[in-house]
C-alpha positions as CSV (number, residue, x, y, z in Angstrom):
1,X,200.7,-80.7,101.1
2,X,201.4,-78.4,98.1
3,X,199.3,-75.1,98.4
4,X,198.0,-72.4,95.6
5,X,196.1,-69.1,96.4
6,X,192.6,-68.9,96.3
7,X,192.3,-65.0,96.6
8,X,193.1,-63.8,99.6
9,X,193.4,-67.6,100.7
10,X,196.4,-70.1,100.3
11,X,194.7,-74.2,100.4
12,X,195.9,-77.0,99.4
13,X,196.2,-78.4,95.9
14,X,193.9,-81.1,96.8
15,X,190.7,-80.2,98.4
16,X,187.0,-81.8,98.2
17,X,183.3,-81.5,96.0
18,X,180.9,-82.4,97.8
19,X,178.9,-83.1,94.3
20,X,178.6,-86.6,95.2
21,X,176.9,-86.2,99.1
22,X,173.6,-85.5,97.3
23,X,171.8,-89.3,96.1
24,X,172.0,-90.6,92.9
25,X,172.3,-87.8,90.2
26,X,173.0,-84.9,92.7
27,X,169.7,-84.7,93.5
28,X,167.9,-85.5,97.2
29,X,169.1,-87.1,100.2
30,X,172.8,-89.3,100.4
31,X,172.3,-93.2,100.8
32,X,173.9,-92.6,103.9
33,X,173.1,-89.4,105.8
34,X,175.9,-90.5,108.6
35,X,178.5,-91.9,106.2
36,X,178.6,-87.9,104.7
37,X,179.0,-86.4,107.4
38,X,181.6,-89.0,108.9
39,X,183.6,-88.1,105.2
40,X,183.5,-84.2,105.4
41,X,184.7,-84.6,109.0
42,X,186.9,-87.0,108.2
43,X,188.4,-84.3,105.2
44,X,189.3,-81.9,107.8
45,X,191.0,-84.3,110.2
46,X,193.1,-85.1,106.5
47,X,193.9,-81.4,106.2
48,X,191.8,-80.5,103.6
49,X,190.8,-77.0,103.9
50,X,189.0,-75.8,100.6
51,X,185.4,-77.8,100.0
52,X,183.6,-76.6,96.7
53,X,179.9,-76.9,96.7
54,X,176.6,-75.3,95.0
55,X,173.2,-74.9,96.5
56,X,171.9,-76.9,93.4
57,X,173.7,-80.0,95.2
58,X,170.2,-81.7,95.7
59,X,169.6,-78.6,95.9
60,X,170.4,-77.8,99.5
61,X,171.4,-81.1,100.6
62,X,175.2,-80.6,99.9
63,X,175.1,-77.1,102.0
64,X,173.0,-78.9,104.5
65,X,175.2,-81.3,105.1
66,X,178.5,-79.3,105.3
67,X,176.5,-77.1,107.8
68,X,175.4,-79.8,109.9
69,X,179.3,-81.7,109.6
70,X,181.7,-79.1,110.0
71,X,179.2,-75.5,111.5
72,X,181.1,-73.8,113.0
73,X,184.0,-73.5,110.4
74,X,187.4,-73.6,110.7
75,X,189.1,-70.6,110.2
76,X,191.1,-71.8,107.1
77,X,188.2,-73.2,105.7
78,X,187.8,-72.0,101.8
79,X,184.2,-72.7,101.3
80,X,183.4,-72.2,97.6
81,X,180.1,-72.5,95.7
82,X,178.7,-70.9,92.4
83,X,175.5,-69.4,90.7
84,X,173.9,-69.7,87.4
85,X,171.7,-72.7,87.2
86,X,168.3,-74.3,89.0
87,X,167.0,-78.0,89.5
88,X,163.9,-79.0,87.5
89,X,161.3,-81.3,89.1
90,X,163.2,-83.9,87.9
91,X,166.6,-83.3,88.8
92,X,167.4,-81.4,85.3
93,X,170.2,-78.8,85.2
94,X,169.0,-75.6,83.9
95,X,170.5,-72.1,83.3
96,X,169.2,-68.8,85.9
97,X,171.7,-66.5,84.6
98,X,169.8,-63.3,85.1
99,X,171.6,-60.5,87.6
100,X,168.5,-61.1,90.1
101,X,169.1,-64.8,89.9
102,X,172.6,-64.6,90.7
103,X,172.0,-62.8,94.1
104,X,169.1,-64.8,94.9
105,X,171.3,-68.2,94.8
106,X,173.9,-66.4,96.5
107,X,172.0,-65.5,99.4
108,X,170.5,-68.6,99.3
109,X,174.1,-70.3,99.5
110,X,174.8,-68.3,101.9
111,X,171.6,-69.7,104.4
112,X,171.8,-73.1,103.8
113,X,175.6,-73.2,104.6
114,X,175.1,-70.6,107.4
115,X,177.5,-68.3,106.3
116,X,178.0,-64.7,106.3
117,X,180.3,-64.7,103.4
118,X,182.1,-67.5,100.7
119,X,185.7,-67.6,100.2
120,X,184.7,-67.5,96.4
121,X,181.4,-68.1,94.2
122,X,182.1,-69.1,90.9
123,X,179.5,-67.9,87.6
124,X,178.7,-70.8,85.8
125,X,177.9,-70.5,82.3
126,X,175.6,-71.8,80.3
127,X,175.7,-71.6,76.1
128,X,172.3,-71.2,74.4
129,X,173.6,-73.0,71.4
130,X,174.6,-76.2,72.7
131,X,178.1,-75.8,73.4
132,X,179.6,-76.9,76.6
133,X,181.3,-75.2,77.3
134,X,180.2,-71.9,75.0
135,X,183.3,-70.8,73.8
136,X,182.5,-67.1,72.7
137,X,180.2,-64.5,75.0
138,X,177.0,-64.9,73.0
139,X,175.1,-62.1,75.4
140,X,177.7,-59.5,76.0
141,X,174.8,-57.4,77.5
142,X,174.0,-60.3,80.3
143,X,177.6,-61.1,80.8
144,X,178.6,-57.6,81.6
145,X,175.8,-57.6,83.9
146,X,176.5,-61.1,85.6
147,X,180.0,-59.6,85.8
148,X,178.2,-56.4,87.8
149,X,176.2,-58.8,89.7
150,X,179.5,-60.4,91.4
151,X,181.5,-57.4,91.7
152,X,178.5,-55.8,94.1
153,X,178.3,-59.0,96.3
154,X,182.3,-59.1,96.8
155,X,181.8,-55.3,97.4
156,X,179.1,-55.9,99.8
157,X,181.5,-58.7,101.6
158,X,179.3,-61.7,100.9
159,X,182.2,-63.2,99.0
160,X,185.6,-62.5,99.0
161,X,186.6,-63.9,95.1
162,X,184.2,-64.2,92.0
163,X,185.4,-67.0,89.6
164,X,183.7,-68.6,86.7
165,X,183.0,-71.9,85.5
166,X,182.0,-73.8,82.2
167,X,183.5,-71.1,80.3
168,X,186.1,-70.1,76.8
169,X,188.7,-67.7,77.2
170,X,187.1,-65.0,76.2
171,X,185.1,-65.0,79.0
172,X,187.9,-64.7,80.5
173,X,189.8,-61.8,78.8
174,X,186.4,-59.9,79.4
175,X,186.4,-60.6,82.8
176,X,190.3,-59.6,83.9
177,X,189.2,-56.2,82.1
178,X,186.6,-56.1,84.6
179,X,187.6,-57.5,87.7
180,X,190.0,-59.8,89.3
181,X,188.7,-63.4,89.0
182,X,190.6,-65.8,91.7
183,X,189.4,-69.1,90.1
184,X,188.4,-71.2,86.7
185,X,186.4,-74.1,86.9
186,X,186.1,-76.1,83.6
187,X,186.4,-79.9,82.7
188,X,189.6,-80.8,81.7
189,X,191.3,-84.7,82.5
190,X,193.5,-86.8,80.7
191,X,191.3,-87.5,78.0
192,X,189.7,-84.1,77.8
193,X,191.9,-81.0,77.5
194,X,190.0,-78.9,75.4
195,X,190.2,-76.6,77.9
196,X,194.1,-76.3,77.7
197,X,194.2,-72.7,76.2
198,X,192.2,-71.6,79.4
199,X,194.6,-73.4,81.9
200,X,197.4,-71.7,80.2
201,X,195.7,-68.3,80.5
202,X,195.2,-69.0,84.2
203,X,198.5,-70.0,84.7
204,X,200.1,-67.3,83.1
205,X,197.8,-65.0,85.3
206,X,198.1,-66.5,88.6
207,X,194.7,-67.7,88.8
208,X,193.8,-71.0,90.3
209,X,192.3,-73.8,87.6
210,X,190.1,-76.0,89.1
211,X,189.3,-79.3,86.8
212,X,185.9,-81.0,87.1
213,X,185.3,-84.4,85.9
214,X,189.4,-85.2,86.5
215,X,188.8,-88.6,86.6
216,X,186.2,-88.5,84.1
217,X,182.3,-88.1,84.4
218,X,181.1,-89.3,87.0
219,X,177.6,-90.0,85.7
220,X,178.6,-92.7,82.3
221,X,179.2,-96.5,83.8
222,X,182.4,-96.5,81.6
223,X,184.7,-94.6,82.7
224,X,187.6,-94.4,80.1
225,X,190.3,-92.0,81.6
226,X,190.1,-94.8,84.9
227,X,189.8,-98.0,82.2
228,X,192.7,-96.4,79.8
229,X,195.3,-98.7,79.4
230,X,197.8,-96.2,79.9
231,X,196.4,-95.5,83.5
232,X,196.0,-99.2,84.3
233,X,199.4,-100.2,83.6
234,X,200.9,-97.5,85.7
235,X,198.8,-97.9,88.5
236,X,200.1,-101.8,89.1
237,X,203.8,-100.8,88.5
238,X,203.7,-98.1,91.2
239,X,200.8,-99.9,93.4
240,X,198.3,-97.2,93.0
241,X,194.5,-97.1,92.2
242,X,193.9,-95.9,88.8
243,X,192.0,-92.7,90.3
244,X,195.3,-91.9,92.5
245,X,197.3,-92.1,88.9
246,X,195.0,-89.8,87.1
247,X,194.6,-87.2,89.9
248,X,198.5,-87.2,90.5
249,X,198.9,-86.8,86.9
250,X,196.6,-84.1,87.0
251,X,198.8,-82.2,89.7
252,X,201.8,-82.3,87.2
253,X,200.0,-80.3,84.4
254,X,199.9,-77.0,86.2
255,X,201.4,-75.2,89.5
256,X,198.1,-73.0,89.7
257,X,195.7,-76.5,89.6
258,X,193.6,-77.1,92.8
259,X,191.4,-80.6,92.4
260,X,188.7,-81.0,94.3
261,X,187.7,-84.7,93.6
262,X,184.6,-85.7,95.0
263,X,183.2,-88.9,97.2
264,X,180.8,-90.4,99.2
265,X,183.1,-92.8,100.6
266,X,185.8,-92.4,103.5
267,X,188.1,-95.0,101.8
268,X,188.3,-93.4,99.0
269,X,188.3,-89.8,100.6
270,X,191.6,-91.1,102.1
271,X,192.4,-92.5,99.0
272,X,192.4,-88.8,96.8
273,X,193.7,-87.1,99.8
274,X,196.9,-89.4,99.9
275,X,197.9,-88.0,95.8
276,X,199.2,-84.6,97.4
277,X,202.5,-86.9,98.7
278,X,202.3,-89.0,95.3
279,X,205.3,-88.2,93.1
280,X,205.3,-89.8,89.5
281,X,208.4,-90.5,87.9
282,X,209.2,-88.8,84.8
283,X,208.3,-92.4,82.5
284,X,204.8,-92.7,83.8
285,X,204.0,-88.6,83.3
286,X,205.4,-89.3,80.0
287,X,202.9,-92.1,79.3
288,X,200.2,-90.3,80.6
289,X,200.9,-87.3,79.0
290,X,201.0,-89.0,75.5
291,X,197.6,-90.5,76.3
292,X,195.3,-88.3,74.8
């Protein structure tokens, strides 16, 4: 498998989120408790060695259930989570994105998942003004002292990268003036590349880019990146699921891209593990690459 540095780490560029272990919505209990943990156990028989998670997974159910599967860790294991939001009663996403309420999730990461310290923890931002992502730093104040907030915990040794998600490039700039940041998580698949400018930034620096949403959201019963026609047709002339297309395709953008595609099923955990050996020919990454 292809690799990429993750900080002081070097994984694989296809890895696991464990987003979809939680039920229906990311929030409580899996269908099927024993079918999650048969899939992250199953992930590290596969090789996979870098699992993205969050406490707000359920919240705790995601941690809880990487804990239970796969406590003790491997050694190469790159367990990564991120701060900056709470669950509602109701499941709702909502911003914490005070200093305090960074090192409270942290620590509380760090109990659920039994850990003394993360391979990275990734900020996630939140814009006040409806934009997802914000693509200006509408608080400099609070982001300096987010910024502060992460630089003390990988000081302290509970985490060993900061990274930051959900975010515009100037975040960004701000940040490398700061601080080293290891990784980027923002949405970005073949249909949604708005966050190109920050992949090239990333690239240019070195930094991992980790997409979310690569095959599209995972919470609209349409899916088009799987359903475009584009995707379709390639995936019957090579013999290849329409999600093994699109997360191939997604590999060819970028040497600095780590997916971490997510599942509750073993067949298809075997499924996305099997597009690290997948090498598209120059005609279909020119189709797909048109397809936006």
């Amino acid at each position: 498998m292809q690799t990429f540095t993750l900080g002081t780490r070097t994984v694989g560029r296809v890895g696991f989120g464990a987003m979809q272990l939680p039920g229906p919505g990311v929030f409580g209990p899996p269908r099927d408790h024993d079918q999650a943990i048969a899939v992250l156990r199953r992930a590290i028989e596969l090789g996979i060695d870098h699992i993205d998670t969050a406490q707000i997974y359920g919240p705790d159910v995601a941690n809880k259930l990487i804990r239970e599967a796969l406590h003790p860790y491997p050694d190469n294991l790159a367990l990564v989570s991120k701060v900056g939001g709470r669950r509602g009663d109701a499941g709702e996403w909502l911003p914490a994105q005070e200093p305090g309420d960074l090192r409270r999730q942290l620590e509380e990461n760090l109990t659920t998942l039994d850990t003394d310290r993360l391979a990275a923890v990734n900020l996630r931002v939140f814009g006040s003004d409806g934009a997802d992502p914000p693509q200006r730093v509408e608080d400099r104040e609070l982001f300096d002292d987010q910024l502060s907030a992460m630089i003390r915990a990988r000081d302290e040794g509970l985490i060993e990268g900061i990274g930051l998600s959900n975010i515009g490039v100037e975040h960004l700039q701000i940040a490398l003036d700061r601080t080293e940041i290891v990784c980027v998580q923002n949405a970005y698949n073949l249909l949604e590349r708005s966050a190109q400018p920050l992949l090239d930034l990333t690239t240019e620096r070195g930094i991992a880019f980790v997409p979310f949403f690569p095959l599209g959201s995972g919470f609209s019963p349409d899916n088009p990146v799987l359903n475009h026609a584009a995707v379709v047709a390639e995936g019957r002339r090579l013999g290849r699921t329409p999600a093994q297309i699109v997360l191939a395709w997604t590999l060819t953008v970028a040497p600095n891209v780590l997916l971490i595609p997510g599942t509750s099923s073993l067949a298809h955990l075997e499924e996305n593990t099997a597009v690290a050996e997948i090498e598209l020919d120059a005609e279909t990454t020119r189709a797909l690459d048109a397809a936006a």
